[in-house]
PyMOL commands that place a pseudoatom at each C-alpha (Angstrom):
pseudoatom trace, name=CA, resn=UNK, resi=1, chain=A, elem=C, hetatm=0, pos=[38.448, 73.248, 91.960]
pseudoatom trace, name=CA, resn=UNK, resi=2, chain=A, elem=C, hetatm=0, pos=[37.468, 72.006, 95.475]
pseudoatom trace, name=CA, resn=UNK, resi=3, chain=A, elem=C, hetatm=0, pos=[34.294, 72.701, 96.486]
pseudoatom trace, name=CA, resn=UNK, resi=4, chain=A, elem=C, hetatm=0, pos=[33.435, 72.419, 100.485]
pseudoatom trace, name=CA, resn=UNK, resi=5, chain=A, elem=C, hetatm=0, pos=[29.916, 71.957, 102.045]
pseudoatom trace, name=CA, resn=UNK, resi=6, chain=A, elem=C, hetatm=0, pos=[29.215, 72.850, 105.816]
pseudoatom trace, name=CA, resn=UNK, resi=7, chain=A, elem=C, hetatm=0, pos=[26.024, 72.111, 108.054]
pseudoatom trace, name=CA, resn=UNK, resi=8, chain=A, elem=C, hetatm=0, pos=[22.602, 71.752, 106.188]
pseudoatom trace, name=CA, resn=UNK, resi=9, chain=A, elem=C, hetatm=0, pos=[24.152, 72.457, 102.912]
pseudoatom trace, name=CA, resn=UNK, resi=10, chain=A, elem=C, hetatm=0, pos=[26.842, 69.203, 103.355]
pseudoatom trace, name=CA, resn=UNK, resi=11, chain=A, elem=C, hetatm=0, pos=[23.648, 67.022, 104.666]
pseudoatom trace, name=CA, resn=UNK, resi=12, chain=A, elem=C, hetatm=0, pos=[21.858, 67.366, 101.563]
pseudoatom trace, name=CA, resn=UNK, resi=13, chain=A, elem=C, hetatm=0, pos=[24.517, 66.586, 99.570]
pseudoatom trace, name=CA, resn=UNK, resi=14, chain=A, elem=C, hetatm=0, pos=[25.703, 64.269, 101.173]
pseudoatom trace, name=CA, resn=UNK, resi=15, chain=A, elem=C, hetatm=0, pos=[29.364, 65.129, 101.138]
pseudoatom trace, name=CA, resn=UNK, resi=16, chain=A, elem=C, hetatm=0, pos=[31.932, 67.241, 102.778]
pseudoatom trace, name=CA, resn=UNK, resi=17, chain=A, elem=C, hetatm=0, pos=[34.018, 68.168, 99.723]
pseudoatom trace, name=CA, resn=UNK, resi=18, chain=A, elem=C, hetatm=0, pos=[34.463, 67.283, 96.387]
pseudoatom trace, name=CA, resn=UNK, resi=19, chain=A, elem=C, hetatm=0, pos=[36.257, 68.287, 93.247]
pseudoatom trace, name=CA, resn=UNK, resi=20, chain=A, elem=C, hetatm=0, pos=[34.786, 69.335, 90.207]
pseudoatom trace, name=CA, resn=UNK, resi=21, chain=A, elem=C, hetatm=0, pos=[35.834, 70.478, 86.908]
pseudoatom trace, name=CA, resn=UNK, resi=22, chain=A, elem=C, hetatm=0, pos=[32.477, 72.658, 85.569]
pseudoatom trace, name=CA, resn=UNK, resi=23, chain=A, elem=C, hetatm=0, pos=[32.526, 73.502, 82.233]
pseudoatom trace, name=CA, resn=UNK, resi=24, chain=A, elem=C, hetatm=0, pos=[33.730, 76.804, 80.506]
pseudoatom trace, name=CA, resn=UNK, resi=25, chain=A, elem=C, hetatm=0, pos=[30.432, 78.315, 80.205]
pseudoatom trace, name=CA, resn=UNK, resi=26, chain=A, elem=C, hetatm=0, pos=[30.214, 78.044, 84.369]
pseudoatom trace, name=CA, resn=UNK, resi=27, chain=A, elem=C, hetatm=0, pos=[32.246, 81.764, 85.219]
pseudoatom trace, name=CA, resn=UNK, resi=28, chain=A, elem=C, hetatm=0, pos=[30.706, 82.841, 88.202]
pseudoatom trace, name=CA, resn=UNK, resi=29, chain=A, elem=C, hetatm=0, pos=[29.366, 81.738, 91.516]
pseudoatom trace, name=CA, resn=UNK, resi=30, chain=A, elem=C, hetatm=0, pos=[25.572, 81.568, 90.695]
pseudoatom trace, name=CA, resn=UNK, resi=31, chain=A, elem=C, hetatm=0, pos=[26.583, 79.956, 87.242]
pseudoatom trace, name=CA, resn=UNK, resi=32, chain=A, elem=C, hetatm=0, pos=[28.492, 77.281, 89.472]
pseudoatom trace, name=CA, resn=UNK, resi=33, chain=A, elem=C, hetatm=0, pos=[25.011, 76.986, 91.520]
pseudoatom trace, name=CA, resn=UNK, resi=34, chain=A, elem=C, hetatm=0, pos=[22.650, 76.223, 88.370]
pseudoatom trace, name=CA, resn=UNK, resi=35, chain=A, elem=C, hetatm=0, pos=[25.077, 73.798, 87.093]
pseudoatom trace, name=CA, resn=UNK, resi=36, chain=A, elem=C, hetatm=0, pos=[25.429, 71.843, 90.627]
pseudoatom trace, name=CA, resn=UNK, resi=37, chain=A, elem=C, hetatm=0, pos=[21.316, 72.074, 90.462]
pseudoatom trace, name=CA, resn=UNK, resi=38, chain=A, elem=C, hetatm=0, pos=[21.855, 70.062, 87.711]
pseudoatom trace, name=CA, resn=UNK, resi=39, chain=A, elem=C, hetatm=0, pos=[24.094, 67.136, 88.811]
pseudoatom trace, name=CA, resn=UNK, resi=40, chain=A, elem=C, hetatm=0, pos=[21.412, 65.710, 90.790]
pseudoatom trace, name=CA, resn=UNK, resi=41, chain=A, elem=C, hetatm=0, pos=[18.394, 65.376, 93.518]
pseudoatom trace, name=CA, resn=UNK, resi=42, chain=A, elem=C, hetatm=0, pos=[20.380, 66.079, 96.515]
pseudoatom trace, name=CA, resn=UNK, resi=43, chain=A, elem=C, hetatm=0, pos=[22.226, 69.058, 94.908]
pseudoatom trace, name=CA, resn=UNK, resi=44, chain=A, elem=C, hetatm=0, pos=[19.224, 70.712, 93.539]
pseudoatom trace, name=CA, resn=UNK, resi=45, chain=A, elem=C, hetatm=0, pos=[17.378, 69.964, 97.056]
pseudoatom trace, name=CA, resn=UNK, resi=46, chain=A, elem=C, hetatm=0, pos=[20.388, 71.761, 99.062]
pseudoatom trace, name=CA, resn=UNK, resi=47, chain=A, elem=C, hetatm=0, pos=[20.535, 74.900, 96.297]
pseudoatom trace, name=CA, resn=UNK, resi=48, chain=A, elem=C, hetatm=0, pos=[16.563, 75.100, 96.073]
pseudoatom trace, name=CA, resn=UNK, resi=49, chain=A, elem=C, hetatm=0, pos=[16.394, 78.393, 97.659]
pseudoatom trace, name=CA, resn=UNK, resi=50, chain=A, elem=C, hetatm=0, pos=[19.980, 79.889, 96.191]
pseudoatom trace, name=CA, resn=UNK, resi=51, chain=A, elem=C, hetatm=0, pos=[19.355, 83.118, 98.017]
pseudoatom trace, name=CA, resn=UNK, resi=52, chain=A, elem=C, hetatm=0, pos=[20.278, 81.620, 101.444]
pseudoatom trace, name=CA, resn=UNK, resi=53, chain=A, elem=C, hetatm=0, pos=[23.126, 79.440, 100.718]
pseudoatom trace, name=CA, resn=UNK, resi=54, chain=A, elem=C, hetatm=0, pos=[26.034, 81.796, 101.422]
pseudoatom trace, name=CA, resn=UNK, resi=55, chain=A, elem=C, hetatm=0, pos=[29.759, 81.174, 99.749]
pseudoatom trace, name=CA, resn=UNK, resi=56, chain=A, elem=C, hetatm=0, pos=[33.274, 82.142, 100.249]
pseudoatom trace, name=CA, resn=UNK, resi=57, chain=A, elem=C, hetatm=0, pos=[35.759, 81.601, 97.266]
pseudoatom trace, name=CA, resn=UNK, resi=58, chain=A, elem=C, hetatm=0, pos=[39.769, 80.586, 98.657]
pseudoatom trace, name=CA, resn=UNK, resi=59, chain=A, elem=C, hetatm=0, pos=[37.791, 81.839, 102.024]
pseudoatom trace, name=CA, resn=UNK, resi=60, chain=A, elem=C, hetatm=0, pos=[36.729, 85.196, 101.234]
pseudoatom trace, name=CA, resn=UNK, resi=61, chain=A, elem=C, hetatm=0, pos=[33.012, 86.035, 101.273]
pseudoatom trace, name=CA, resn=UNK, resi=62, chain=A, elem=C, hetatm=0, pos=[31.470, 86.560, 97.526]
pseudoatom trace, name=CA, resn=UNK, resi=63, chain=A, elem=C, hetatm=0, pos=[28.707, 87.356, 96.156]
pseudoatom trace, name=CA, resn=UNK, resi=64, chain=A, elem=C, hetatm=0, pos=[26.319, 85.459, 93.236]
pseudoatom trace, name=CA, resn=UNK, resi=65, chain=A, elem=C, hetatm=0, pos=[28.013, 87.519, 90.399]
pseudoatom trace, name=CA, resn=UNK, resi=66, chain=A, elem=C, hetatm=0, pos=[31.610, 86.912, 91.715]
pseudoatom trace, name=CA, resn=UNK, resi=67, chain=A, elem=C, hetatm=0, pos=[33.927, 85.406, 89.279]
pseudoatom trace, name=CA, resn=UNK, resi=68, chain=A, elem=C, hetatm=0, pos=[35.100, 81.675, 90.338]
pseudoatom trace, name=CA, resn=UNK, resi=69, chain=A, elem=C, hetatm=0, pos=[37.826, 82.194, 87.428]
pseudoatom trace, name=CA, resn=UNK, resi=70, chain=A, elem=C, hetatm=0, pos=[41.422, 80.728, 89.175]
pseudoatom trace, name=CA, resn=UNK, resi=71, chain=A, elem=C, hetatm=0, pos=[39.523, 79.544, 92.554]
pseudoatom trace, name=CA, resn=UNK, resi=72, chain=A, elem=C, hetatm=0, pos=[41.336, 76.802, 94.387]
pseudoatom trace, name=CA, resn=UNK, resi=73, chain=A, elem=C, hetatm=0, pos=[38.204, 76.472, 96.739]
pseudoatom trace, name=CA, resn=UNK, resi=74, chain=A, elem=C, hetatm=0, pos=[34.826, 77.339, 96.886]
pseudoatom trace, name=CA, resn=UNK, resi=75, chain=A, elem=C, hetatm=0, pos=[33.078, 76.750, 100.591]
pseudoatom trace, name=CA, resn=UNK, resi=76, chain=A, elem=C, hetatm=0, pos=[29.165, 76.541, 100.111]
pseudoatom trace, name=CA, resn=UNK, resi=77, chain=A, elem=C, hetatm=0, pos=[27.239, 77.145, 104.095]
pseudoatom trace, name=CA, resn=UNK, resi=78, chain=A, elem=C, hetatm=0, pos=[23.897, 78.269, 105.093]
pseudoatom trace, name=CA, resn=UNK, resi=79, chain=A, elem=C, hetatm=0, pos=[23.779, 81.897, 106.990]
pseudoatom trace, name=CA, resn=UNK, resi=80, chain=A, elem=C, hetatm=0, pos=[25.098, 82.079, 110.039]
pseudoatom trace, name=CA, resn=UNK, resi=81, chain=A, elem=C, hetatm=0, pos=[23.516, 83.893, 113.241]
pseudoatom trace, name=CA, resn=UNK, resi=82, chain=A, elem=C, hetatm=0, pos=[25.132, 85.202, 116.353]
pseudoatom trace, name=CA, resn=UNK, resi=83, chain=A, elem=C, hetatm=0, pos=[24.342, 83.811, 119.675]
for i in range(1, 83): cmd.bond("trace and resi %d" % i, "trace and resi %d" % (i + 1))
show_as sticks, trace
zoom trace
């Protein structure tokens, strides 16, 4: 799957998209997030604080417990305010 990273969240990765193949065990959205804690210092410093790092699987807002089962993309940004 393709994962994308916008603003802060693509800074401390380092990145603006990559693909990835996470194991079996890896089914939903905050499963995906522990395991990209895990594939280094700049992932674990941009998913430190989970709770504000918003996603969108094939660009439809989801939340921690959604299923990433069949996603093409997964787009990782930080919350957005109006202005």
């Amino acid at each position: 799957m393709k994962l994308v990273y916008f603003a802060w969240v693509r800074e401390r990765v380092g990145r603006p998209e990559e693909v990835v193949e996470p194991p079996a065990e890896v089914r939903t959205l905050a499963d995906l997030v522990g395991w990209l804690r895990g594939r280094g210092e700049e992932y674990a410093h941009a998913f430190e604080n989970p709770r504000v790092v918003r996603a969108a699987i094939d660009r439809v807002h989801a939340k921690p417990e959604a299923s990433i089962a069949g996603a093409a993309e997964i787009a990782f940004f930080p919350p957005m305010t109006g202005g």
